[in-house]
N, C-alpha and C positions, 0 to 999 in steps of 0.2 A: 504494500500500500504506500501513498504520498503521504506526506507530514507535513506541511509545513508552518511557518510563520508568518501573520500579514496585519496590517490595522486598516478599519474600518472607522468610519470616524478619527477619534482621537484615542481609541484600545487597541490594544495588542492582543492579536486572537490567536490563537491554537486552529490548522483547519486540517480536515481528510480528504482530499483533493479524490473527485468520482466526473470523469469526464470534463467539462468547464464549469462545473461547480464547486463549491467549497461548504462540508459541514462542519458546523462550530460546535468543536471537540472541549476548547475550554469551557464551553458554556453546560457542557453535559456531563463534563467529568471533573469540574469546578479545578481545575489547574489553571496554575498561572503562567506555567512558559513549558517548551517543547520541551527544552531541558530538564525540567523538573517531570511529562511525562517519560522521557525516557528514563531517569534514574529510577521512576516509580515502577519500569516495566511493565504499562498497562494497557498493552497492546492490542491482546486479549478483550478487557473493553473497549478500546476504538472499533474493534471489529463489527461489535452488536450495530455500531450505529450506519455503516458502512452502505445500506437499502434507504435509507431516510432521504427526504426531502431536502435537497440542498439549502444552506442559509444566503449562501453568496455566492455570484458568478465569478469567475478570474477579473473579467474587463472591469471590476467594479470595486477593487481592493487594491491595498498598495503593498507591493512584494517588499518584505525584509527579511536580510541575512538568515537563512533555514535554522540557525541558532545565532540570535544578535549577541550575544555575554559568553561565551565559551570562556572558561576558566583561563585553558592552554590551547593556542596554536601553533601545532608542532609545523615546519614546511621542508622537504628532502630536494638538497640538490643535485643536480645531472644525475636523475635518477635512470636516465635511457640511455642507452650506450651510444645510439645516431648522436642523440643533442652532447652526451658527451666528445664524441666526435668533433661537433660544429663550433665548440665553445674553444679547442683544441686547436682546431683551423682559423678561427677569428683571432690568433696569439691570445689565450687567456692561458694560466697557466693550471691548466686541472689535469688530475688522472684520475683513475679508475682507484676508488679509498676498498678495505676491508667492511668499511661500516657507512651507514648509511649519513651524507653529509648532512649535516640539520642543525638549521634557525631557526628563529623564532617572529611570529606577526604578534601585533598587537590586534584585540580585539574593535578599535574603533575604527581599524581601518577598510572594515567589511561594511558592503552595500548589497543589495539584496537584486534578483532579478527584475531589470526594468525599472533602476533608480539609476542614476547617472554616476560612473565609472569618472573620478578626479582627475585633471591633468593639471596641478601644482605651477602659478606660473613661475616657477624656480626651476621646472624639471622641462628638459626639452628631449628628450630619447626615453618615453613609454612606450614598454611592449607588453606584447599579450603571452599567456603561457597559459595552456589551458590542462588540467591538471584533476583525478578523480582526487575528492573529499571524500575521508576515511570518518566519521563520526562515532567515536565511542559511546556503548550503552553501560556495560556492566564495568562498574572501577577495575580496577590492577594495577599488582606492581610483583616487577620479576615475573611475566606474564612466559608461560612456554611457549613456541615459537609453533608447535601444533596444537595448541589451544587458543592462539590468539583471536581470532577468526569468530570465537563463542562469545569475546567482547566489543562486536561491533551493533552498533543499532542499524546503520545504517550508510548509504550512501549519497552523494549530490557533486554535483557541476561546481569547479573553482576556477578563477580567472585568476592567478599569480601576478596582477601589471606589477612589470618594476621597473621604478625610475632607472633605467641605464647608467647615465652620466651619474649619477649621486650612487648607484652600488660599487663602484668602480673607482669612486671617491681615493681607497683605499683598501685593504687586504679583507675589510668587515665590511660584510654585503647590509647589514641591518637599514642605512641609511633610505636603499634604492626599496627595500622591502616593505615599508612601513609607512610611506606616505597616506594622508588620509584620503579615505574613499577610495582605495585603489586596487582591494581583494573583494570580485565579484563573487557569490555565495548563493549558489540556489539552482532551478527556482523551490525546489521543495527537496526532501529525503524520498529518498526509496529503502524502504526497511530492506535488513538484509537477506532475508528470508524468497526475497523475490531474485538477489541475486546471489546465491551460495556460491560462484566464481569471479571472484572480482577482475581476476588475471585477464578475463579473456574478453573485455569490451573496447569498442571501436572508441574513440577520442581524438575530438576533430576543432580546430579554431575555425572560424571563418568571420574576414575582416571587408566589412561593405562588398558581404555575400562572392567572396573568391577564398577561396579555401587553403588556410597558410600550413595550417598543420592534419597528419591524418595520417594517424599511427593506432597502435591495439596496446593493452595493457598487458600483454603478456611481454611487451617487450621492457618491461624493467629491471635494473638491474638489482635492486633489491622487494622482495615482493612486498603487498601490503601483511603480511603474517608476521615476516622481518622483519619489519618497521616498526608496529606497535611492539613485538617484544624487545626491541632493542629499546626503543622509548621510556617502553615501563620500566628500565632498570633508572632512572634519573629519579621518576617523580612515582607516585601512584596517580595513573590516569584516573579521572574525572568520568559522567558521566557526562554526554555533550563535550568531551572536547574534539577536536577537529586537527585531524591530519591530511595535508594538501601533499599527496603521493609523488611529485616530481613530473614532469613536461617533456614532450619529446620534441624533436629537431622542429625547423622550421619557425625558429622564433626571429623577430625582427633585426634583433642583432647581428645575427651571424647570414646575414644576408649581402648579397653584393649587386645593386645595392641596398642599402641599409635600410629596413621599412618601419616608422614607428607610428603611432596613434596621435589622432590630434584632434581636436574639437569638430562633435559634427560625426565623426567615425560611430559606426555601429560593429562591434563585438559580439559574436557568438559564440560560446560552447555548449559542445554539443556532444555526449556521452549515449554510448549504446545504451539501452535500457533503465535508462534516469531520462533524460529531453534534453533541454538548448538553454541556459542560460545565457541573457542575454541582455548589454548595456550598450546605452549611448556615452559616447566619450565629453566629457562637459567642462571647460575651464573651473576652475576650483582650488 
């Protein structure tokens, strides 16, 4: 099933997304945010309601971030061996690590699908990287690397923009990663239940409808099972936090020439078996 996050008026709703409708999950299971039903694990009852009469159409509500307050934003870089390749050929100076490379976003920096995607007038080299979001349900820590898989709620669409020029700044990419408004998040969850193989889905950008990136999950170099267990050995994962899996080739950077996002640009990603999130590019 969809999950996601949206306000209607001036609330923040809980919805179970059933074709172009939306039923209001918080108003029937009295929660106050996604996050709090996933750590509740109450699945189970979204489902009863799952036949009911829609409360809200899509056209009619405003998308936010599929979980707006995630405790932790884990994010993995050159997690694809092509884009590790491309980052390689552009003189950057990366190799192939043992463990999986990981920094950190800040939570205010996420926009929700169909809210406008920030271009910082400080930042002149934003790219897209379009990236499955790993969402954890059940906590852990020291999570085994065959059990990891039992602590996902869920998955969704993430758009990684990173200021180019300001990651590049210096050796610490955090700069180019953390601008705000610049991690697109949505448009909803797909519990995991619907996709018991994460590895094996399509993952595709496409920037004013020409298609930059369109690669498959299986081509990573560390998988998402790897990731959260390596993760859980830092912190105990959260319920709602959010892992942005790594980006395959085809990113603007390493292009010749060089293609970056600017005011006006429409951005999509677009995941097998989740849909298309999808922002306009907006000075900010």
């Amino acid at each position: 099933m969809k999950l996601m996050t949206f306000s209607y008026g001036n609330e923040v709703k809980i919805g179970l997304v059933r074709g172009k409708g939306i039923i209001d999950i918080a108003k029937r299971l009295e929660v106050s945010s996604l996050k709090q039903l996933i750590a509740d694990n109450n699945f189970t009852e979204v489902l009863k309601y799952i036949n009911e009469k829609p409360d809200y159409q899509l056209d009619e509500i405003e998308f936010l971030p599929v979980i707006p307050n995630p405790t932790h934003i884990f994010c993995i870089g050159t997690n694809y061996a092509d884009h590790l390749q491309e980052a390689i050929d552009a003189g950057l100076p990366r190799s192939k690590t043992d463990h999986p490379p990981l920094f950190l976003r800040f939570a205010d920096t996420l926009v929700g699908h169909d809210q406008p995607l920030l271009k910082s007038p400080q930042v002149s080299k934003l790219d897209y990287e379009c990236e499955l979001a790993v969402i954890i349900g059940k906590p852990g820590r020291y999570i085994a690397e065959d059990k990891a898989l039992n602590h996902v709620a869920g998955y969704s669409c993430f758009n990684e923009a990173s200021a180019r020029d300001w990651q590049f700044h210096t050796t610490q990419i955090t700069p180019g990663k953390n601008f705000f408004g610049t991690g697109g998040f949505g448009p909803w969850m797909v519990t995991a239940d619907e996709i018991p193989d994460p590895q094996n889905l399509q993952i595709k950008t496409h920037l004013n409808n020409v298609t930059m990136q369109d690669a498959n999950t299986k081509d990573m170099i560390f998988n998402v099972a790897e990731i959260i267990s390596y993760v859980s050995n830092l912190i105990e994962l959260q319920s709602g936090d959010v892992i942005a899996s790594g980006t395959p080739s085809g990113v603007g950077f390493s292009r010749d020439p060089q293609i970056f996002m600017n005011a006006g640009d429409v951005c999509e990603i677009e995941i097998e078996q989740i849909g298309t999130l999808r922002n306009v590019i907006s000075q900010g």
